[in-house]
N, C-alpha and C positions, 0 to 999 in steps of 0.2 A: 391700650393695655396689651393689645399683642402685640405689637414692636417692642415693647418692652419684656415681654416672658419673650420672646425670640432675641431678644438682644444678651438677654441674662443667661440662655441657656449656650447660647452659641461662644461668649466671652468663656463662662465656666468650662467648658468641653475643650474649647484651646488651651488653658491650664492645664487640664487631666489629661491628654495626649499630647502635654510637652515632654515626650522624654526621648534622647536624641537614640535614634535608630539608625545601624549603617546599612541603605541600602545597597542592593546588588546594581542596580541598575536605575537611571533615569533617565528622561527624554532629555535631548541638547536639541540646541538649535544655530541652524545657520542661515542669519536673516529672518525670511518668515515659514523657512522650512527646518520642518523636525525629524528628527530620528531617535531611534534609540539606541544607548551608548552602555554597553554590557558590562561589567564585571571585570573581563576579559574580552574587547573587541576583535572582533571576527574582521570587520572592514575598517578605510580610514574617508571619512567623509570631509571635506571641504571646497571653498568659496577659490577661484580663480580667476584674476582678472588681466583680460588680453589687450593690449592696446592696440591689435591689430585689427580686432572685431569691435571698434568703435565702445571700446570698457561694458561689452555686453558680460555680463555676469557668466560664468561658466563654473557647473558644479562637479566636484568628478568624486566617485565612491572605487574606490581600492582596497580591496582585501590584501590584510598583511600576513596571513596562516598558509601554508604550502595546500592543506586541506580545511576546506571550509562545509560545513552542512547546514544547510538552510540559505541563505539569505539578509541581504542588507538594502533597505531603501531611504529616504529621503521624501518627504510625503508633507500633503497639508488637507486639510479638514475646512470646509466650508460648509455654510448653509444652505439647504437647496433651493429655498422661494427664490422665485426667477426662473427657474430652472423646470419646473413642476410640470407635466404632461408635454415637454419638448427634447427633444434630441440632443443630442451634447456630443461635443465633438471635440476630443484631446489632443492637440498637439504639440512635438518636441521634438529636438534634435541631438541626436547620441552617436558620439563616436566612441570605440569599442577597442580594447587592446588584449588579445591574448585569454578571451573569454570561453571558458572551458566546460561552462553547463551552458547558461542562457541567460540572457537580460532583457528590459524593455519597458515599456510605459505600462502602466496600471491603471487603472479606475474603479472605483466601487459606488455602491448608488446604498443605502442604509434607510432601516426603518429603526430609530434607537441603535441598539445593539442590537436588537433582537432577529431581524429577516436581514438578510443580503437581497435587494432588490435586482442588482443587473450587476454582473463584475464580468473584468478582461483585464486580465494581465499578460498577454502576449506571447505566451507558454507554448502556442503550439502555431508560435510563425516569430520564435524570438531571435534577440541578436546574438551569434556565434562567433569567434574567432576574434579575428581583427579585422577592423572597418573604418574606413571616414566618414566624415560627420555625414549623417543622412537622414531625413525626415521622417519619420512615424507617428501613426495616430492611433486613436480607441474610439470610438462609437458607439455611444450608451444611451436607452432610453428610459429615462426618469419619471419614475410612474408620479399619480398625485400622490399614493401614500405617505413617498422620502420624505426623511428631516433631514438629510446630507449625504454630502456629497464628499469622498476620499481620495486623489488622487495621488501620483508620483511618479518614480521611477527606479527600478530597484536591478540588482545586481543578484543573480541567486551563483553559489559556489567560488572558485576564485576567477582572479583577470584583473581589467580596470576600465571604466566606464567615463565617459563627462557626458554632460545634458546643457543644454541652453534654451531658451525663447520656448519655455511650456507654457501654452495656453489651454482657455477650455472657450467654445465659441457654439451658440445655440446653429443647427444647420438644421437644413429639411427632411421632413420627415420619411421622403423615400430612397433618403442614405441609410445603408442597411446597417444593423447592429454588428459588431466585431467579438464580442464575447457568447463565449457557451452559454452563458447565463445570462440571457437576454432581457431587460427592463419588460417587454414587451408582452414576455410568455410568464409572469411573474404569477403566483398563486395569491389568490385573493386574502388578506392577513385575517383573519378570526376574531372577534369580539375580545374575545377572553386573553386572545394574545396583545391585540391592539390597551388593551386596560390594564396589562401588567406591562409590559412597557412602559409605559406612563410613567406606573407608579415608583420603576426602576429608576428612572431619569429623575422623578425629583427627591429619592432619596440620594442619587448620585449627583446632583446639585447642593443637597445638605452638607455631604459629606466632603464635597470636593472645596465648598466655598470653607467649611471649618478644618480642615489641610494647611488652606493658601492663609489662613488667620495664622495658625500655629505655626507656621513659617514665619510671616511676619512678625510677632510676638517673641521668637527664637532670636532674630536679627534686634528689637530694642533691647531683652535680654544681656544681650553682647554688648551692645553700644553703651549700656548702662553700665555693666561688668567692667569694659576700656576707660571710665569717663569722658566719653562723647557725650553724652548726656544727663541729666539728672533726675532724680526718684518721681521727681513733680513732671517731670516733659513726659519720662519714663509712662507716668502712669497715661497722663492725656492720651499721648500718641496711641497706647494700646484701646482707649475705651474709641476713640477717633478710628481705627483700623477695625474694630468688632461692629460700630454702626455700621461703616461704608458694607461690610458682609453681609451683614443684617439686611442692610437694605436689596442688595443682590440678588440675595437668595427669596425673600416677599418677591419681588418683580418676578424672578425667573422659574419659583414655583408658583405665582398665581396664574401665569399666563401657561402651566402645566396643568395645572386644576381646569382651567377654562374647557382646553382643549378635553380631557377627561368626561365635565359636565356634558361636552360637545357630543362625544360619543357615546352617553348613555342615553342621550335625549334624539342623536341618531337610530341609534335601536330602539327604541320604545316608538319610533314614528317610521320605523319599519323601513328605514332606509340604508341600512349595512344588511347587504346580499351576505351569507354564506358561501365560500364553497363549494358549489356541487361535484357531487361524488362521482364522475365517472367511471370511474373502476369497475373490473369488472367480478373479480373475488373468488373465494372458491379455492379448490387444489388440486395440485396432477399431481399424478404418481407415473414417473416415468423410469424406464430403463435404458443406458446407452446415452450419450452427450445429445440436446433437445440443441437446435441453434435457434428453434423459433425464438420471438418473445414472448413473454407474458402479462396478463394485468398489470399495473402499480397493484394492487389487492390481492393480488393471487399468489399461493404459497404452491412453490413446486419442490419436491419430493421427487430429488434423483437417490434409487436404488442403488446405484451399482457406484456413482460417486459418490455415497453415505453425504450427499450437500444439503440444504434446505436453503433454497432461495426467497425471500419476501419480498415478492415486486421487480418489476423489470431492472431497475434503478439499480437498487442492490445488485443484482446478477451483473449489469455491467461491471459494476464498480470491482464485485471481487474475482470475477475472471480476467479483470485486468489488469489487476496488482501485479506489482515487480514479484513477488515471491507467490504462488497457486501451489497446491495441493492435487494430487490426482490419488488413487486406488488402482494399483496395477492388478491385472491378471493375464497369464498368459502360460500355452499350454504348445507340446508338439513331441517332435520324433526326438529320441535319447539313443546314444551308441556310443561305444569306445575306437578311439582311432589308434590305431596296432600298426608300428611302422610305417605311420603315416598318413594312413587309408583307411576307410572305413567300408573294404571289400571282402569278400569274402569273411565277414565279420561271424564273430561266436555266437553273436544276438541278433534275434527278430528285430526285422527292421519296425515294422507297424506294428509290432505288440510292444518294444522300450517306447518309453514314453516320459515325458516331463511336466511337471506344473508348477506355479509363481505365483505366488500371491506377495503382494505387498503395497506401501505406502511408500510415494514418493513426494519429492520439491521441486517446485521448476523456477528457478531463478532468473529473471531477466540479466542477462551482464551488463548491459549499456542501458543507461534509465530509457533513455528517449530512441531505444532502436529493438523491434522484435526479434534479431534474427538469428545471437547466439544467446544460448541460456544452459548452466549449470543445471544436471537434473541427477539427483539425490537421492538417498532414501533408507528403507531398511527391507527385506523378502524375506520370504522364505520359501527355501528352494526345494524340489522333491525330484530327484534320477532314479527312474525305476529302469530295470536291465532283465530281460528275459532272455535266459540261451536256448540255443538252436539242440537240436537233438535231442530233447528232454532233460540235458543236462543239471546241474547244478554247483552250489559251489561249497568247495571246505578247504580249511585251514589245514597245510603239512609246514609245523614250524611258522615261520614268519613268508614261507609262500603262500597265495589264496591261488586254489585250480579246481577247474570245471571237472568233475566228476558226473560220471553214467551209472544209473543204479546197479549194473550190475558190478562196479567194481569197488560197492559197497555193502560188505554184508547185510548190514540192518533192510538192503532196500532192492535185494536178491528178486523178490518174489515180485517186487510190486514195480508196477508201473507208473514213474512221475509227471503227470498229467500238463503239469504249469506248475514255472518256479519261478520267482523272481527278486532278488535284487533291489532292496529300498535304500536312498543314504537321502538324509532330510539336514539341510542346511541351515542357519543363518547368516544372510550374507550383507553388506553394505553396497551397492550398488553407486557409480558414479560415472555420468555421461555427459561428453559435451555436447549439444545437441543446438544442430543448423533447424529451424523453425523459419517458414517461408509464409507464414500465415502476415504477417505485415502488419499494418496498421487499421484502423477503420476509424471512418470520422461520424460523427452524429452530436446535431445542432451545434456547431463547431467545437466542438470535446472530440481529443482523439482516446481511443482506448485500443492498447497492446494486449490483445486476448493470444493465447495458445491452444497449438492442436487445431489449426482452423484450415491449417493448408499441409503441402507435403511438408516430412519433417526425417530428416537424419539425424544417429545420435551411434558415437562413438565413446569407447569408453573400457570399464573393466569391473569387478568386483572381487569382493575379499569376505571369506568369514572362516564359520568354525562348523565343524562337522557335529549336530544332534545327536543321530542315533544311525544306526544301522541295523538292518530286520531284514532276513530272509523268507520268502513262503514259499511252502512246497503244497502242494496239491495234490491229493492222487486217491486211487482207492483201495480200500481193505473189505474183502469179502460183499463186494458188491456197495459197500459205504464210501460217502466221499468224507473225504479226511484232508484238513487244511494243519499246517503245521505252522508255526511260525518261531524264529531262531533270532533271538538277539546276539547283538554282538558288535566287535569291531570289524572282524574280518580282515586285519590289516589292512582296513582304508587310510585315508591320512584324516589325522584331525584338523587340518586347517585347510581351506578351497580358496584357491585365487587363479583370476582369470581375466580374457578380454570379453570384452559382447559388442554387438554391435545391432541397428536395426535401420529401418527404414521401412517407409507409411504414408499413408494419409490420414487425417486427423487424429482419432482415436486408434485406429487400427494401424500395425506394423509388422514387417516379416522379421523376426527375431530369430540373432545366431549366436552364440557362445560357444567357448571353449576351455577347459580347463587348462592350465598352466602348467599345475599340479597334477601329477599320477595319482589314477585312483587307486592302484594297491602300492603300500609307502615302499615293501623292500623287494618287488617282483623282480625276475629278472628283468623280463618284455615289459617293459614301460609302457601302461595304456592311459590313456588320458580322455575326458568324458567331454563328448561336443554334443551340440543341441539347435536344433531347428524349428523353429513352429512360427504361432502366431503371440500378437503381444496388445493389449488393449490397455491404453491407458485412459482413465476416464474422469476427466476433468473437472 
């Protein structure tokens, strides 16, 4: 009786999902290797055969796009029994043409779908440029949890590739693993994930065997439609195609049910370990870039880079990104340069002053190199100016000049104590910037972090002038008296200029200069330069 409600239901469902859909994509195959073949192919994969190398098969994958992003491989899927708590050893032979990212062998070690057990795909020892044929391997170890085994050899960006003589061959066990993601250091899989797997796999067994029906069911369809056959073969053939499924799918979901039963009668006799939690947990709250590391558990709390880190893991992963985020601040001496020079200048040296705040980008330029990166962003800029003498400043017409209170009535009697000079900016900031920090490698994963070592950065900005505010300071009958004076002042309303710095990590000596005159129709052309310090904080 249940072969037959399994027969009934699986025949009817190939009916009700006959309706012809055009996919974007499906897997092709050459020989007993598959790929997937897009919409729009990025690469061109095929079978080549040399009569010079004894008709040894030779595969070769060629991107036909000027620009390609992502990747093309050629791969096959196998079972892992056989393979279960021993070492595995990949090897092939690739030669390489004009390959402008990377290419290489691959390997993946699978629980379901669900856990990646041990993967290496050769990313960070892959093949470059142009080469002849030469040997490479992968070295994976296959816990007992695998159900399979993934391997291949793939092409990421453009160029052209060929491969021959891939094997996989068990070796011993003190040949060391080649992937970051080692079979060896693998995390113990959890009850509750181990039982939804399962149960994924034999609804993906259901569904995958009533597909390959309704496929077939589509094909007599046709043949019946052509008159290749008739209503009577017609109908056989399909009830003949829905048992052989039928029966497929009993077999390959009960021996999925078993394994299921297996593992709850494992737990209940107390033989699936958990886990344990090493971690350590908890949270810092820290200021200024931390390089230590932290727990897997622990949440760190950087002040001054507004970050939140969850676990070491995380932290690597996003200070290593091609694209990072920083919080600039940075603050120092402000003056105007008057024919050139910043001597005998109208302003205090140590009472001008400057500060910056903003949010920047630091762009990798080269994926796989740290050492030039675009750095981006948006500030805002503040030039304070105090003049020498007690002076200050006023508008005669479209001139701005330093005036002494006594040669302003209003300011006869009194004495101007401290005046100074606000213009508040919004700027765009843009640097190319040399970063020496390099690479760093851990459990063979490399990661390109920033701000790790010394760093130069060249460059310039542009924006638009905020506001402008005078303050004066001084006293009236023994009272101190703050004044303050909006305005433009005949500044200019737009600022562009160069900058430049140099540092170690966070920390930098920062110099800028305006391009632009600070008063638009002076005669003396003064222009606003700036020295200090610059903290970007990762």
């Amino acid at each position: 009786m249940k072969k037959i409600i399994l027969f009934s239901i699986l025949f009817l469902s190939a009916f009700a999902v006959k309706i012809h859909a055009q996919d974007k994509g499906s897997y092709k195959y050459i020989q007993d290797w598959s790929y997937w073949q897009a919409e729009s192919p990025n690469y061109e994969m095929s079978l080549e055969k040399n009569a010079a190398s004894d008709n040894q098969n030779t595969f070769k994958i060629k991107s036909i796009k000027n620009k390609v992003y992502g990747f093309g491989t050629l791969m096959k899927t196998i079972k892992s029994e056989g393979y279960l708590g021993k070492t595995v050893k990949m090897t092939g032979y690739v030669k390489s043409e004009n390959v402008r990212s990377w290419a290489g062998l691959w390997m993946r070690v699978d629980y379901y779908s669900t856990d990646v057990l041990a993967f290496d795909n050769m990313q960070n020892r892959g093949i470059k440029r142009t080469n002849d044929w030469e040997k490479y391997e992968v070295v994976l170890f296959v816990p007992q949890e695998a159900t399979s085994i993934s391997y291949g050899v793939l092409l990421d960006g453009t160029g052209q590739i060929w491969f021959k003589d891939v094997k996989l061959e068990i070796v011993d066990d003190s040949i060391p693993e080649t992937g970051y993601n080692k079979g060896r250091d693998h995390k113990v899989i959890s009850f509750e994930k181990r039982a939804k797997a399962i149960a994924n796999e034999i609804k993906k067994i259901t569904e995958g065997e009533k597909e390959a029906l309704k496929t077939e069911i589509e094909k007599i369809d046709k043949d019946l439609a052509d008159g290749v056959i008739t209503k009577a073969n017609a109908d056989e053939l399909k009830l003949e195609r829905a048992k052989v499924h039928a029966a497929v799918i009993e077999t390959r979901v009960t021996l999925e049910q078993g394994k299921l039963n297996q593992l709850v009668q494992d737990k209940v006799n107390g033989k699936i370990t958990e886990e344990k939690d090493t971690r350590s947990g908890g949270r810092t709250i820290i200021m200024g870039n931390n390089t230590g590391e932290i727990g897997e558990r622990q949440t760190e709390i950087n002040i001054t880079s507004l970050k939140v880190y969850n676990g070491q893991e995380d932290k690597e992963e996003r200070q290593s990104k091609r694209t990072t985020s920083q919080l600039v601040v940075a603050a120092g001496l402000n003056n105007l340069v008057t024919n050139g020079s910043v001597n005998k200048s109208d302003f205090r040296y140590a009472a001008s002053h400057f500060y910056e705040w903003g949010v920047t980008y630091n762009t990798r330029l080269v994926e796989n190199n740290n050492l030039l990166h675009a750095k981006y962003g948006l500030s805002l800029m503040y030039n304070n100016l105090k003049p020498t003498d007690n002076r200050f400043f006023e508008t005669s017409g479209k001139q701005t000049i330093l005036q002494t209170n006594s040669s302003n009535p209003a300011f006869n009697s009194i004495r101007i104590d401290d005046a100074r000079l606000r213009n508040v900016y919004l700027v765009v900031p843009l640097h190319l910037e040399l970063d020496f920090s390099g690479k760093t490698v851990k459990e063979d994963r490399i990661y390109y972090k920033s701000h790790q070592s010394w760093r130069i950065g060249f460059g310039g900005y542009a924006g638009a002038r905020l506001k402008t505010k005078q303050i004066l300071e001084y006293q009236v009958d023994n009272h101190d008296v703050t004044d303050k004076y909006k305005g433009g002042f005949n500044t200019s309303n737009f600022i562009y200029g160069l900058s430049t710095y140099v540092g170690y990590g966070a920390t930098s000596l920062y110099l800028k200069y305006d391009l632009n005159p600070l008063f638009k129709d002076n005669v003396v052309k003064q222009n606003n330069v700036s020295l200090g310090v610059r903290f970007d904080f990762n």
